[in-house]
DOTIMI-820426 format. One record per atom (N, C-alpha, C): residue number from 1; x, y, z. Coordinates in nm, 4 decimals, always signed. Example, Ala and Ser with C-alpha at 12.3 -4.5 7.8 and 13.67 -1.06 7.14 Angstrom:
NODE|resi|xx|yy|zz
NODE|1|+1.3190|-0.5690|+0.7800
NODE|1|+1.2300|-0.4500|+0.7800
NODE|1|+1.3200|-0.3300|+0.7800
NODE|2|+1.2850|-0.2250|+0.7080
NODE|2|+1.3670|-0.1060|+0.7140
NODE|2|+1.2900|+0.0030|+0.7870
***
This chain:
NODE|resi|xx|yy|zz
NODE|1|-0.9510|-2.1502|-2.6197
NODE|1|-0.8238|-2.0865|-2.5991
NODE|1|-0.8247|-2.0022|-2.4710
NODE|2|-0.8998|-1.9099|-2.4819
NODE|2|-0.9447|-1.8272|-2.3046
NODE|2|-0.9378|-1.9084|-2.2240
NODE|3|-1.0299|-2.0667|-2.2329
NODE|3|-1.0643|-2.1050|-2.0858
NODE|3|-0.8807|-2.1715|-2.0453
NODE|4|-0.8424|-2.2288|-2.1658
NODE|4|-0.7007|-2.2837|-2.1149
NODE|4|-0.6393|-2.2021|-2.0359
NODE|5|-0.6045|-2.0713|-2.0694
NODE|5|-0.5470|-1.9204|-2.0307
NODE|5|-0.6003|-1.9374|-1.9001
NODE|6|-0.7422|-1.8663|-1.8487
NODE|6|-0.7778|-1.8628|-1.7227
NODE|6|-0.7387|-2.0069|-1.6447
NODE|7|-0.7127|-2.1577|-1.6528
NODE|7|-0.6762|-2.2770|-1.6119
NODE|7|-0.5426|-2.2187|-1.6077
NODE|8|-0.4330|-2.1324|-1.6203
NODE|8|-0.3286|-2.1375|-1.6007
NODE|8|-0.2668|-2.0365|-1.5089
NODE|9|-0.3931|-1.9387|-1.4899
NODE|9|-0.3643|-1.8013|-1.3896
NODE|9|-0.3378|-1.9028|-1.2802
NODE|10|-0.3002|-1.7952|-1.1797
NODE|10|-0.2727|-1.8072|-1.0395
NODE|10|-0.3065|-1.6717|-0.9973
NODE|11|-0.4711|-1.7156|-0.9584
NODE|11|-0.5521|-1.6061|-0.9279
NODE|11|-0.5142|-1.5371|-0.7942
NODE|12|-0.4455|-1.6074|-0.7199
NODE|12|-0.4100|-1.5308|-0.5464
NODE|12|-0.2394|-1.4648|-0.6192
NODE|13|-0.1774|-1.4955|-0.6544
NODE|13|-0.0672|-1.4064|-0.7364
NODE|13|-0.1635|-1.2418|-0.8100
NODE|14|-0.2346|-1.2886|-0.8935
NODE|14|-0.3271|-1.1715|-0.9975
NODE|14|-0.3782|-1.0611|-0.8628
NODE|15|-0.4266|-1.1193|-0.7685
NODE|15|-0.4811|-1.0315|-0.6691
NODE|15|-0.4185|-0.9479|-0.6230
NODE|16|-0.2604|-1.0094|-0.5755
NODE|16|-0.1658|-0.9314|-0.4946
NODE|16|-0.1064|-0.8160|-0.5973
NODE|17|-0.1063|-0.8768|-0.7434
NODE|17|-0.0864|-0.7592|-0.8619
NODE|17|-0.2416|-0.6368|-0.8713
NODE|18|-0.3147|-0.6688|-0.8300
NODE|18|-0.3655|-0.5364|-0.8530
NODE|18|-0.4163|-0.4832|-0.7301
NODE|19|-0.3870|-0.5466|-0.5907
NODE|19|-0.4500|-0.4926|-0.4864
NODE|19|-0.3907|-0.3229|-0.4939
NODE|20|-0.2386|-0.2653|-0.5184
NODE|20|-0.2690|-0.1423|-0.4834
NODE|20|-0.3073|-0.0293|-0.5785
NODE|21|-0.4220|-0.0709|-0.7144
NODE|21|-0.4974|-0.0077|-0.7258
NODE|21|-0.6196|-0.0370|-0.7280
NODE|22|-0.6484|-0.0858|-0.6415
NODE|22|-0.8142|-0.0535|-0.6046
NODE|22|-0.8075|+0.0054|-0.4658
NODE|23|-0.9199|+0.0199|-0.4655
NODE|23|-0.9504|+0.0617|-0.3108
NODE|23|-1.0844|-0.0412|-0.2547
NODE|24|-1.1621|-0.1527|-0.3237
NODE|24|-1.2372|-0.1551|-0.2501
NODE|24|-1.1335|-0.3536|-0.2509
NODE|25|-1.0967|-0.3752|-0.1408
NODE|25|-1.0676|-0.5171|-0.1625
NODE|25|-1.1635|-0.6351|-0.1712
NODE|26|-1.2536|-0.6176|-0.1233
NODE|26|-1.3684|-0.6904|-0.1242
NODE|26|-1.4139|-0.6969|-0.2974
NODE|27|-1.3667|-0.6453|-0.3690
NODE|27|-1.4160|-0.6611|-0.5218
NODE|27|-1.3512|-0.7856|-0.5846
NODE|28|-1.2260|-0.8186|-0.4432
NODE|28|-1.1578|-0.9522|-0.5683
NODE|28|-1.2032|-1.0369|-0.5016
NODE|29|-1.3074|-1.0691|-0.4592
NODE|29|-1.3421|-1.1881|-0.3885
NODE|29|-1.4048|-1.3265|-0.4931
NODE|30|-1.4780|-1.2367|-0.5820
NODE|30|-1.4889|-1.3031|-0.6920
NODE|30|-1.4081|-1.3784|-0.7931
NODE|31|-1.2625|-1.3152|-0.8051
NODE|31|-1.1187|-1.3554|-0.8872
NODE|31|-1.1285|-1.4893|-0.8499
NODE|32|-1.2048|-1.5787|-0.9159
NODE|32|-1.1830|-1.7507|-0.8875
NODE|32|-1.1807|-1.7582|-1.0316
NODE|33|-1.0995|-1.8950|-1.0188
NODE|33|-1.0837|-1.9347|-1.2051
NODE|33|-1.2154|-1.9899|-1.2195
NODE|34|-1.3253|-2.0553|-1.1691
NODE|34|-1.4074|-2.1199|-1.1886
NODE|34|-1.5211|-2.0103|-1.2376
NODE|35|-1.5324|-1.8628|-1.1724
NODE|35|-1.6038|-1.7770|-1.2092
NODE|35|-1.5654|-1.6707|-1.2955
NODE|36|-1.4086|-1.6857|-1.4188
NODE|36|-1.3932|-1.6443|-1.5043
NODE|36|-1.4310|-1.7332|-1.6334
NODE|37|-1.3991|-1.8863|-1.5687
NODE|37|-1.3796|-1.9409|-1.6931
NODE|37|-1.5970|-1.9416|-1.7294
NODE|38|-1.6592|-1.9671|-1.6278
NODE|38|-1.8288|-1.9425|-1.6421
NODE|38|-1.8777|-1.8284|-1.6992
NODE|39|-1.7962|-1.6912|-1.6924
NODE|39|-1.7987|-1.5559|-1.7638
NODE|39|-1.7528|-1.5962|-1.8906
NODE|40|-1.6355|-1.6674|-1.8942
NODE|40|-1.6183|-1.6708|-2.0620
NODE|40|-1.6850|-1.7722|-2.1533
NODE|41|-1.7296|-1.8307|-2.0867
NODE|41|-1.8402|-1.9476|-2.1765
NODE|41|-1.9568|-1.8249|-2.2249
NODE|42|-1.9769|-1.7455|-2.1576
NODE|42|-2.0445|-1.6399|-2.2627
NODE|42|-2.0605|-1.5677|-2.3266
NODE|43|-1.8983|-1.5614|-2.3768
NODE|43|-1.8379|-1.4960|-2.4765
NODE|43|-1.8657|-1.5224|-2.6147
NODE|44|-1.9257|-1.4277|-2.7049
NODE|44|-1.9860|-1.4574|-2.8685
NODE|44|-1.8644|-1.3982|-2.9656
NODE|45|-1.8215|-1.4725|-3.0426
NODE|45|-1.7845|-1.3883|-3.1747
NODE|45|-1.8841|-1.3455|-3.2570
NODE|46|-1.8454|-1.2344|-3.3475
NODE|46|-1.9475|-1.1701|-3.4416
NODE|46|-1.8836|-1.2356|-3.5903
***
C-alpha cells in the first residue's frame, strides 16, 4: 500500500512544498521515489 502511494508522488512538486521550511536545500536531494520506496521495504509491523 505505501510503495503504491510513494509511485504516485510527484517528488519535484513535494520539494517545492517544503522548500520554505528548511533551510538546508541540499537535504532534498535524496526525495527520489526510488529511495523512499527502498526505505519502505524496511518497514516491520509489530
Amino acid at each position: 500500500m505505501i510503495r503504491e502511494r510513494f509511485e504516485s508522488v510527484d517528488f519535484e512538486d513535494a520539494k517545492k512544498d517544503v522548500i520554505p521550511f528548511i533551510t538546508n536545500r541540499d537535504a532534498l536531494n535524496g526525495w527520489k521515489r526510488e529511495s523512499f520506496i527502498k526505505i519502505s521495504e524496511r518497514i516491520r509491523t509489530i
